[in-house]
C-alpha positions in Angstrom: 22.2 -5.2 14.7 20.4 -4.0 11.2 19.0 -7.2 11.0 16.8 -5.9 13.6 15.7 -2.8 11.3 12.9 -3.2 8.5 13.9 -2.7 4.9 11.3 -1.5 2.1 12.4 -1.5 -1.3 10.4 -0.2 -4.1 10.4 0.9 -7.8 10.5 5.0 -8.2 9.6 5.6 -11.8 10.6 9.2 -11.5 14.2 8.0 -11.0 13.9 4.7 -13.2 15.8 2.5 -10.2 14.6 0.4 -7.6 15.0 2.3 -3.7 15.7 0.8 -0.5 14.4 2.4 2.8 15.2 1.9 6.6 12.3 3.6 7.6 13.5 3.6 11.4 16.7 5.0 10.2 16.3 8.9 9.4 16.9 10.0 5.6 18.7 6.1 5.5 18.2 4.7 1.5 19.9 3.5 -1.0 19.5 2.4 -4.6 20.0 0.1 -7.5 19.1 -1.6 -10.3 17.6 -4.5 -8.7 16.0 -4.8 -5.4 18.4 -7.1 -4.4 21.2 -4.4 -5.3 18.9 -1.5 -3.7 18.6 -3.8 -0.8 22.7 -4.5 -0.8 23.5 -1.1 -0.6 21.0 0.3 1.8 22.5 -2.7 4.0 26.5 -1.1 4.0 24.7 2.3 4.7 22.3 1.1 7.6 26.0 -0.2 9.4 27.3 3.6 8.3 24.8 5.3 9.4 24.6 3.3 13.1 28.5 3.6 12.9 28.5 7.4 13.2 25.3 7.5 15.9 27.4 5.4 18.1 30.5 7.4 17.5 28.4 10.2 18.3 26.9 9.3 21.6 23.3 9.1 20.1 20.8 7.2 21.7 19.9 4.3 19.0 16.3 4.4 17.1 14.5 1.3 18.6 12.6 -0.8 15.8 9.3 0.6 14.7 8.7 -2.0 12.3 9.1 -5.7 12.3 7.7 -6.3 8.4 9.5 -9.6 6.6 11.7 -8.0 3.6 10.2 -7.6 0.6 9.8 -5.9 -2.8 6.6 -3.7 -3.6 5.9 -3.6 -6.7 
């Protein structure tokens, strides 16, 4: 199912680690010290986060963005 989501990672310099983002997935983002880590992490809270809305009885987010994952630089 969260393949089905977009991911954006990108570097914060205010924080000084790369972030990962599922932007269809409300305040859903996780970090790291690689993209690849960021990207890891966001992944075990994307299944978290659709864990609890279906435990919850809410309606899913539908994807709003298809983009291929990559890293912004």
């Amino acid at each position: 199912m969260i393949e089905n989501y977009a991911i954006i990672a990108f570097w914060s310099p205010d924080d000084g680690v790369w972030v990962a983002d599922a932007p269809d997935l409300k305040s859903c983002s996780a970090f790291g010290a690689s993209p690849e880590e960021a990207v890891a992490e966001l992944r075990i809270a994307m299944e978290a986060w659709l864990d609890v809305a279906k435990e919850k009885g809410m309606k899913l987010p539908a994807p709003q963005f298809n983009a291929p994952l990559q890293a912004a630089e």
